[in-house]
C-alpha positions as CSV (number, residue, x, y, z in Angstrom):
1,X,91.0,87.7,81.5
2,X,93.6,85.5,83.4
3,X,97.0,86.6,84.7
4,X,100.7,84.9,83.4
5,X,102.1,82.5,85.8
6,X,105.2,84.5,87.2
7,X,108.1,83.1,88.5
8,X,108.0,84.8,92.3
9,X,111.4,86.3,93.8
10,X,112.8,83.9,96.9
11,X,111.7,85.4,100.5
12,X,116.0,85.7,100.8
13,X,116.5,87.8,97.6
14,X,113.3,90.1,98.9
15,X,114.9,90.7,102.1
16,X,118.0,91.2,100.2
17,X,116.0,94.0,98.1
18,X,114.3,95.4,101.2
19,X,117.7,95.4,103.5
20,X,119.4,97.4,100.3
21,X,116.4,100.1,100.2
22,X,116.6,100.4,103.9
23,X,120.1,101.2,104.3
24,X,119.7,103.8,100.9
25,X,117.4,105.8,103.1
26,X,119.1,105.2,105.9
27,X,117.3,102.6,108.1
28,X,114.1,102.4,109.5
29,X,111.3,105.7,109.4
30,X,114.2,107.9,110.6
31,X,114.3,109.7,107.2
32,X,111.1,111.5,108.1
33,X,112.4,113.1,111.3
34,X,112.9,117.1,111.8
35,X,110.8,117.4,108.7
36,X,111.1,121.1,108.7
37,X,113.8,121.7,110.9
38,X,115.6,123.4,108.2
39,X,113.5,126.2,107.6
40,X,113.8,127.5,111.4
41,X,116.1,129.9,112.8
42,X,117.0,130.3,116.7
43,X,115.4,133.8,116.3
44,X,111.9,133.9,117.1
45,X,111.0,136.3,114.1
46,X,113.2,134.2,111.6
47,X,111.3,130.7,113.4
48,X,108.0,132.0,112.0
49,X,109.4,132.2,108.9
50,X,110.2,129.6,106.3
51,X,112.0,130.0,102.9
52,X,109.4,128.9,99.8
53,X,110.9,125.4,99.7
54,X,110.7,124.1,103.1
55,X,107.0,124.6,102.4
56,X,107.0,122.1,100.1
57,X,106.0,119.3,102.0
58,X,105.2,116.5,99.3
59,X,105.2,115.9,95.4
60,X,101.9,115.8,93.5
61,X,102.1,113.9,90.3
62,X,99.4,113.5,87.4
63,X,98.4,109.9,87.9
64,X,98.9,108.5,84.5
65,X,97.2,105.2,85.8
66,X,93.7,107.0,86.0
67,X,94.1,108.6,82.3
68,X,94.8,105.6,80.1
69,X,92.2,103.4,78.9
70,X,91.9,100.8,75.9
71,X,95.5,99.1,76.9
72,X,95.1,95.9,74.5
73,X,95.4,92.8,76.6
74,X,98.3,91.8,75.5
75,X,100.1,94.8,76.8
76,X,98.5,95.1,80.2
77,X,101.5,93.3,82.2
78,X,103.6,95.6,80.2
79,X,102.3,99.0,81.2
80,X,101.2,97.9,85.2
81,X,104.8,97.4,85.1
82,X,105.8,100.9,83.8
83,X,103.2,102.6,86.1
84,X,104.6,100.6,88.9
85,X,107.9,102.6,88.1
86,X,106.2,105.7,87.8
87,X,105.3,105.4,91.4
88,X,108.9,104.4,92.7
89,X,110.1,107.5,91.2
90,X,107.9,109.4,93.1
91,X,108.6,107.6,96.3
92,X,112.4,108.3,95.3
93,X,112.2,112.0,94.3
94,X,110.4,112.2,98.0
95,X,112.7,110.6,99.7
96,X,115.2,113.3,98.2
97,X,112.6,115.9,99.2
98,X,112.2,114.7,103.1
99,X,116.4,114.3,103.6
100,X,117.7,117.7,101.6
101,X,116.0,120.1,103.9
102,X,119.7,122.2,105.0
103,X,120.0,122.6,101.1
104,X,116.4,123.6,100.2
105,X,116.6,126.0,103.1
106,X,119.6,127.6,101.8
107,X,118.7,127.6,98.1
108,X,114.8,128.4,96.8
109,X,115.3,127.0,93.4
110,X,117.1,123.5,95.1
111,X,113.5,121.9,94.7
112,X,112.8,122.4,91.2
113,X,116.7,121.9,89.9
114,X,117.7,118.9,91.6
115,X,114.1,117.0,92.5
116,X,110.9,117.8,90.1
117,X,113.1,118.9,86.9
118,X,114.9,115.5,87.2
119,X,111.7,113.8,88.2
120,X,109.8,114.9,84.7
121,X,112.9,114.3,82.3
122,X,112.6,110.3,84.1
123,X,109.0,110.0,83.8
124,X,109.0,111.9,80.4
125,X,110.5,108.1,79.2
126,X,108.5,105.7,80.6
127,X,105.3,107.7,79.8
128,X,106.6,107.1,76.0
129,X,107.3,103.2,76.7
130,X,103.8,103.1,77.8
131,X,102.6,104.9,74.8
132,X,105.1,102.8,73.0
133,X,103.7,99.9,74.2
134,X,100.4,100.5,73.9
135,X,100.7,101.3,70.1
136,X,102.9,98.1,69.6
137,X,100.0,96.1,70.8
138,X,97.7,97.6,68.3
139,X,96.2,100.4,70.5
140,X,96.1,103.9,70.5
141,X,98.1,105.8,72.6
142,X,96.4,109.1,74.1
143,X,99.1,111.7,72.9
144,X,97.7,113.6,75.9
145,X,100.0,111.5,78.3
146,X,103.0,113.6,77.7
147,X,101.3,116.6,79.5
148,X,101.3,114.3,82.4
149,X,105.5,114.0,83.4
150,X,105.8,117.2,85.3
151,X,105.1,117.6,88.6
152,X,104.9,119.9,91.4
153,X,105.4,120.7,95.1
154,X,102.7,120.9,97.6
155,X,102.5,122.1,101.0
156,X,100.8,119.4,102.8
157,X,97.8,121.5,104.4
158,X,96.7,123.8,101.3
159,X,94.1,122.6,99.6
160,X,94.5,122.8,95.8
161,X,93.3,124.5,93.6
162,X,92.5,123.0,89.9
163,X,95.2,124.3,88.9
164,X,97.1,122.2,91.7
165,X,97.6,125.6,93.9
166,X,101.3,126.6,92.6
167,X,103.0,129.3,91.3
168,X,104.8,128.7,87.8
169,X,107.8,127.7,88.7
170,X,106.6,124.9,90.8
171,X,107.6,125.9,94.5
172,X,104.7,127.0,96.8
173,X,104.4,130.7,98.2
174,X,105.4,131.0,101.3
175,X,101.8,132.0,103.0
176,X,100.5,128.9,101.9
177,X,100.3,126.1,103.9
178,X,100.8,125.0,107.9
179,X,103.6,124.1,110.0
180,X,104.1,120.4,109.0
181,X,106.7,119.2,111.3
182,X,106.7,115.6,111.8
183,X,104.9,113.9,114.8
184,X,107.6,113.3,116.5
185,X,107.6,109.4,115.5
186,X,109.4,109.6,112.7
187,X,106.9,109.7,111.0
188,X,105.7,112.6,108.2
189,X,101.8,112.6,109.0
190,X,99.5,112.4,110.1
191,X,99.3,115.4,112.2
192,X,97.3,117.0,115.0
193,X,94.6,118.3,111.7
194,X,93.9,114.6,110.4
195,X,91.7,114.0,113.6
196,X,88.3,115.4,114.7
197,X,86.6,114.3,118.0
198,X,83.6,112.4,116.7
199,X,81.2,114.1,118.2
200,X,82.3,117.3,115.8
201,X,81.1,115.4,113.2
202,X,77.8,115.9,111.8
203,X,75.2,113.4,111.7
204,X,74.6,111.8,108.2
205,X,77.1,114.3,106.5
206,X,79.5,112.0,104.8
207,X,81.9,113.7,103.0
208,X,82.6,111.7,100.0
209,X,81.2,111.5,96.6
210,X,80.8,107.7,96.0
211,X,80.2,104.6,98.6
212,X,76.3,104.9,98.5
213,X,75.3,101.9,100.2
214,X,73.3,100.4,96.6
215,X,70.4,98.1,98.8
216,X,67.8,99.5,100.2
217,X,63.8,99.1,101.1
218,X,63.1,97.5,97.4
219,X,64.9,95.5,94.6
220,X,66.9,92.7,96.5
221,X,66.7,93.3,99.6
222,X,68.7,89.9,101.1
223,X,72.5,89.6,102.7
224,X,75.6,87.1,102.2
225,X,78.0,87.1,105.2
226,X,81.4,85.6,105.1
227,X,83.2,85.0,107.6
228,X,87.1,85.2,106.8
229,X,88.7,86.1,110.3
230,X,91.1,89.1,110.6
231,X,94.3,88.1,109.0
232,X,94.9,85.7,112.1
233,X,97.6,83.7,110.0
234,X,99.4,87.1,109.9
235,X,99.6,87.2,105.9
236,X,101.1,91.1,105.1
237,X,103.3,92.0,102.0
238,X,103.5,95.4,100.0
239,X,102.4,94.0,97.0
240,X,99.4,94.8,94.9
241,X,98.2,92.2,92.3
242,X,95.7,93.8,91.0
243,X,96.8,97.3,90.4
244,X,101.2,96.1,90.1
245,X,101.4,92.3,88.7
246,X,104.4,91.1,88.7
247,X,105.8,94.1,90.8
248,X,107.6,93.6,94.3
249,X,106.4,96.2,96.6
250,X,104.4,97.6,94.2
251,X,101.9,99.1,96.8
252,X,104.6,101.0,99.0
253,X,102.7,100.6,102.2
254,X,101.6,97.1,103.8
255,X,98.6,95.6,103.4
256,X,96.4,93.4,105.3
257,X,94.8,89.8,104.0
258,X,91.8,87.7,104.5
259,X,90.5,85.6,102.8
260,X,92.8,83.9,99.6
261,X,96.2,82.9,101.8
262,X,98.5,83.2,98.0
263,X,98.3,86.9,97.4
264,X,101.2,88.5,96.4
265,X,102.5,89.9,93.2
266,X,103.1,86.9,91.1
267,X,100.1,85.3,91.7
268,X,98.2,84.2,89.0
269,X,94.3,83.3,88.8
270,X,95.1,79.3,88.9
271,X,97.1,80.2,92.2
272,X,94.4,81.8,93.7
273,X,92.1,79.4,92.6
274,X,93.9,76.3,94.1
275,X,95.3,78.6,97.4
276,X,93.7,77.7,101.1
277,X,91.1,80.2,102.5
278,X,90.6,81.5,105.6
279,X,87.1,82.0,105.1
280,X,84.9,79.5,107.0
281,X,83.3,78.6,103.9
282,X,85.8,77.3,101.4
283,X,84.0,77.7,98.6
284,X,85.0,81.1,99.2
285,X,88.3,81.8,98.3
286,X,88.3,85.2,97.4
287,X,91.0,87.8,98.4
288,X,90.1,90.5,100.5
289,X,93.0,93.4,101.5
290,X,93.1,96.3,102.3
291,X,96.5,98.8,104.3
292,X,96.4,98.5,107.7
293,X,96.7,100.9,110.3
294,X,99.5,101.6,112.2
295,X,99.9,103.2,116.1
296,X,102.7,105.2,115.9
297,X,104.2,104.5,119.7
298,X,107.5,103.6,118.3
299,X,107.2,99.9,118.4
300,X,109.8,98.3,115.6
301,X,107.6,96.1,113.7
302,X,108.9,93.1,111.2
303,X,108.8,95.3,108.6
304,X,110.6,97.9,110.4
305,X,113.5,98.1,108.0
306,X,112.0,97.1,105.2
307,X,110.2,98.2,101.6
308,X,106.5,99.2,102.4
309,X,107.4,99.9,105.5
310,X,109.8,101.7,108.1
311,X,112.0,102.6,104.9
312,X,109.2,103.8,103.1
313,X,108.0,105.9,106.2
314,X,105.5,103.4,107.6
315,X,106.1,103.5,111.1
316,X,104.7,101.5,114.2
317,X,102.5,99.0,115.8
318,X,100.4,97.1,112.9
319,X,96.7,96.8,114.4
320,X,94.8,94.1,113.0
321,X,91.1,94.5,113.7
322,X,88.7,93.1,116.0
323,X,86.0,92.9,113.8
324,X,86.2,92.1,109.6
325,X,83.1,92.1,108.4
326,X,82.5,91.0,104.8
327,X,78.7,91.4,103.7
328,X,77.4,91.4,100.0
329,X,74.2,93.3,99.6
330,X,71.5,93.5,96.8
331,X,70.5,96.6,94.8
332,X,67.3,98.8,95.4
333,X,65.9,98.9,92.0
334,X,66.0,95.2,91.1
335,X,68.0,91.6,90.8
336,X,71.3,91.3,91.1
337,X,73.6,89.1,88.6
338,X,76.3,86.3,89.4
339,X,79.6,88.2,89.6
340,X,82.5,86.5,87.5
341,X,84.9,84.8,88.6
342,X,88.4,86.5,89.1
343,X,86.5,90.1,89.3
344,X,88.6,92.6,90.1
345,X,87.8,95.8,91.9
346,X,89.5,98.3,93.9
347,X,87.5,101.1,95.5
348,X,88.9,104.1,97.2
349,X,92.1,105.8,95.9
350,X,95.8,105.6,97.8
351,X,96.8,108.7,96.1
352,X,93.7,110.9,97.1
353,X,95.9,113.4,98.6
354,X,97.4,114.6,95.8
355,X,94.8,113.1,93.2
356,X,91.7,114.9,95.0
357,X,88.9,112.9,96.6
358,X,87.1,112.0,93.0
359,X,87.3,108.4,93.6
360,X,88.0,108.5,97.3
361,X,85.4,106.4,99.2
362,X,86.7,104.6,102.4
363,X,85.0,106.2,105.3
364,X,85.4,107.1,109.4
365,X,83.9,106.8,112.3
366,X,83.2,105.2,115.7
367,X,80.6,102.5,117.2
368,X,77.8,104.4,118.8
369,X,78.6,106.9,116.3
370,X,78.3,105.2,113.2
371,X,75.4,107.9,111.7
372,X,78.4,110.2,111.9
373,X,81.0,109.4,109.2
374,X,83.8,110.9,107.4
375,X,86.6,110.7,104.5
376,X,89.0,113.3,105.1
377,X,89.8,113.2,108.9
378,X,90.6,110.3,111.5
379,X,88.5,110.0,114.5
380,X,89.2,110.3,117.9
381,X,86.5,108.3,119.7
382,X,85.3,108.4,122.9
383,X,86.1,106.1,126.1
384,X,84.2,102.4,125.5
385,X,84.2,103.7,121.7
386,X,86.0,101.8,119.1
387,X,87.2,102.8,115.4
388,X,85.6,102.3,112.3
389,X,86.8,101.9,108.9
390,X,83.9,101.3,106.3
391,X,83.8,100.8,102.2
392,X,81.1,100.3,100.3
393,X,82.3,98.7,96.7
394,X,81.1,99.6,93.0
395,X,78.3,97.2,92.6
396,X,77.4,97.8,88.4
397,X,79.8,95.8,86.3
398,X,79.7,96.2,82.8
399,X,79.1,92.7,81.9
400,X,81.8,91.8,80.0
401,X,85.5,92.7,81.7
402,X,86.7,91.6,85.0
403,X,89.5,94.2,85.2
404,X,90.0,96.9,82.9
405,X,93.2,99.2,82.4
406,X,93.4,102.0,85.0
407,X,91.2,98.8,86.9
408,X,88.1,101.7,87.4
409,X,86.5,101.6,83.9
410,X,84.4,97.9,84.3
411,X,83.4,99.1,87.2
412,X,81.1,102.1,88.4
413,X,78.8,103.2,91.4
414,X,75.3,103.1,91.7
415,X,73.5,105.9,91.0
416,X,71.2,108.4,93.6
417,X,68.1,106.1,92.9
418,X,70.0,103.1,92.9
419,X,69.8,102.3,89.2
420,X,73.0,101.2,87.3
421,X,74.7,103.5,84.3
422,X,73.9,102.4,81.0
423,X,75.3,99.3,79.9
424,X,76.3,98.6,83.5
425,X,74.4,95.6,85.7
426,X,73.7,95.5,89.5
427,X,76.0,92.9,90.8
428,X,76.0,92.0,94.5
429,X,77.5,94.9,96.6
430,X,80.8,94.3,99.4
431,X,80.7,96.2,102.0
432,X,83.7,96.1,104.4
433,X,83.3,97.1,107.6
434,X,86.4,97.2,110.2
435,X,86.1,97.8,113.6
436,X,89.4,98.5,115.7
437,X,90.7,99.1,119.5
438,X,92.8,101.9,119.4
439,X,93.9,103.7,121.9
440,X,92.3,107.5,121.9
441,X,95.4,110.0,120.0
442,X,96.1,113.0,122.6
443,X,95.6,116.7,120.8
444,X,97.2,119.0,122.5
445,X,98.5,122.5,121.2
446,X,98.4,121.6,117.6
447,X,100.1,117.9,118.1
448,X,99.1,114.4,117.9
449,X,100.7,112.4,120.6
450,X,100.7,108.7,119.6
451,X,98.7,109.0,116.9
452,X,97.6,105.8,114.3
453,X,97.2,106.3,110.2
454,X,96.6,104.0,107.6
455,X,99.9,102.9,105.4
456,X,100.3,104.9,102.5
457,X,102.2,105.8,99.8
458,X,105.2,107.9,101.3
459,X,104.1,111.3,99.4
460,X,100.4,110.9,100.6
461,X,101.8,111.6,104.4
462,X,99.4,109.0,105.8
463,X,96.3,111.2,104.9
464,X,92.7,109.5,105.9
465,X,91.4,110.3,102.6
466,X,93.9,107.6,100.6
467,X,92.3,105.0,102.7
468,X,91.2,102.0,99.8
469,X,90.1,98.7,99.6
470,X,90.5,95.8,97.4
471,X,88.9,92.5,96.9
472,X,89.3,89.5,94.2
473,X,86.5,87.4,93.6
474,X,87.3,83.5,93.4
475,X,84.5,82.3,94.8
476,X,83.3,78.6,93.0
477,X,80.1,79.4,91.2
478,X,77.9,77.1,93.4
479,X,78.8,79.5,96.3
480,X,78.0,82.8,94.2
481,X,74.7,81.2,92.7
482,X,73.8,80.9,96.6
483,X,75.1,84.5,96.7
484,X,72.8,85.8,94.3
485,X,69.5,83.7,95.4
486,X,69.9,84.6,99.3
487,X,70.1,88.3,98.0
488,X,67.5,88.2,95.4
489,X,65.0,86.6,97.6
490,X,65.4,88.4,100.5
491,X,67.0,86.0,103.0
492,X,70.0,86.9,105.3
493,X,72.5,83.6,104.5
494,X,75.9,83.2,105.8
């Protein structure tokens, strides 16, 4: 299914847009500062205690993207669009949340009168445009959406419970949760608990659910490498066209890109397919992106003041890796089929924080370590040790869509023997592996000096577990056919 030409925004009138949000907030990451200051008294009895609401330290949403299905095509720009509001009211409502903490201190109820009551009554009515819309276009709205406006606090180092881990009334109890206060960058997350020493970890214990690697000792056992550099041409936006078309900033954070050089939101599959590459071979010019990872050392980047990223709380030196490296891999059980053309697939989840680590899939680690990998925690690597960021895509496609409504459905993971769902077929397998020079984070008395995170969504507080990964497929089909035959013969091809 192709994508609507869209007229794009002038880089003036998106500065304009960014240089507006910027000064709402305040300027810069500057918002994020004395996170909790608030809730602390000069008395050393009163400092270890903290009123119910200053132990709210983000907003957790229902993600009405990952419940709708069966969006007719014709109303797929449509409701992207409305989701794409649906996230900036929860980037608004936290904003609210990280600069009211005098009046939340002095006033329990301040969180759930003036932030989630008003938050539910605004996304009470988009929910019914998307129902709306979804009905006009001859669907069937899921009635269930409604259920899905209200939301609640969360104290940002409680894990949930299924019930989300609140009391009724939406405020957290005031034994729940840790001392959050802002790294001292300006900066809300990560903190000194996001980062394990690598050698903690143990071997071959990879804590997330999907990302099995899908080749293996049988099937098709052969490799495609491309080569498409590491962003040298310094191509970054905020945009995300396949989960917010047509939506300025609709990712929140910045992203990285390799690969197809006209990504942004407005693209539409004729731009990518007539767009420069920076792939080695052009016959690949498929978009590869992913958020990129910041070192918090105070460094005022372009984007300093800007949507996606100092406004939005995304703070510090942007990293490119050293290393991007783009492999396709067969499937253990058998053949793998052609992928088509304009495929779309994102794997990982930015809101894993609040969502839960269900479709969570990015993983950790460090070179020399790399039998020792994690989802949920950063890692601090030893001397002559660099970082590692891996995701290993859905490789089953369901044969007939190449993006689907909540863009998760035409897609799905292999399963433990390798085999494909029913009605799904092995297609060849990206894995992304990103290998970075960071300086070592110091961890010293329960803080993180200098510490780097991946961009996120301000609410998710830079948490390892939202890392994602997306990728467009446009490569020509004599370059895929030579995909598919290196892998299903066994050869290694670049």
């Amino acid at each position: 299914m192709g994508r609507n030409t869209r007229k794009r925004r002038t880089p003036l009138a998106t500065k304009a847009i960014a240089g507006a949000a910027a000064l709402a907030l305040g300027g810069g990451g500057l918002i994020w500062a004395n996170f909790y200051a608030s809730a602390h008294e000069e008395d050393p009895a009163q400092n270890r205690t903290r009123s119910a609401a200053a132990q709210v330290a983000t907003i957790d949403c229902p993600d009405v993207g990952q419940r709708i299905s069966g969006v007719p095509d014709r109303a797929r720009g449509e409701v992207d669009g409305e989701l794409a509001t649906l996230d900036r009211q929860i980037t608004d409502a936290y904003q609210r949340l990280a600069t009211t903490r005098d009046a939340q201190a002095r006033d329990g109820q301040f969180v759930r009168n003036s932030i989630l009551g008003p938050l539910k009554d605004r996304r009470k009515v988009i929910i019914d445009r998307i129902q709306l819309e979804i009905d006009r276009a001859g669907g069937d709205a899921d009635d269930g959406l409604d259920d899905l406006a209200e939301c609640q606090g969360q104290p940002a180092e409680q894990p949930q419970t299924d019930d989300g881990g609140q009391d009724q009334d939406g405020q957290d109890g005031q034994d729940g949760g840790q001392d959050q206060d802002d790294n001292g960058n300006g900066a809300a997350g990560p903190v000194a608990d996001d980062f394990i020493a690598i050698e903690d970890v143990e071997p071959n214990s990879r804590n997330s659910r999907n990302g099995l690697a899908a080749d293996g000792d049988g099937g098709s056992t052969g490799t495609f490498t491309t080569d498409c550099g590491v962003n040298e041409n310094n191509l970054f936006n905020s945009d995300n066209l396949i989960a917010a078309p047509g939506v300025d900033n609709g990712a929140h954070h910045t992203h990285d890109y390799v690969g197809n050089q006209d990504n942004d939101a407005f693209s539409s599959d004729e731009d990518l397919a007539n767009a420069d590459t920076s792939c080695q071979n052009q016959g690949d010019k498929s978009t590869y992106y992913w958020p990129v990872l910041r070192l918090q050392d105070g460094t005022e980047e372009f984007d300093a003041g800007e949507q996606g990223g100092g406004a939005e709380g995304n703070v510090g030196r942007i990293l490119k890796p050293a290393q991007a490296e783009l492999k396709f891999v067969g499937n253990k059980r058998g053949d793998v089929v052609a992928m088509p053309k304009f495929l779309r697939i994102i794997t990982g989840d930015a809101k894993s924080f609040t969502n839960g680590d269900a479709n969570a899939n990015s993983s950790w680690s460090c070179t020399g370590f790399e039998d020792r990998q994690i989802t949920d925690k950063y890692p601090l690597c030893p001397d002559g040790s660099q970082v590692v960021r891996t995701a290993n895509f859905q490789s089953c496609w369901d044969g007939r869509n190449t993006d689907s409504a909540n863009h998760r459905d035409h897609m799905a993971f292999v399963q433990e023997d390798g085999s494909c769902p029913d009605g799904f077929q092995a297609i060849p397998q990206l894995q992304v592996r990103l290998v970075y020079d960071i300086p070592t984070p110091v961890v010293e008395n329960g803080q993180v000096k200098n510490p780097y995170a991946v961009d996120s969504f301000p609410e998710q507080l830079h948490k390892p577990v939202t890392d994602h990964n997306d990728f467009i497929n446009v490569m020509d089909e004599d370059l895929m056919d030579q995909v598919v035959e290196c892998i299903n013969s066994g050869e290694d091809c670049q």
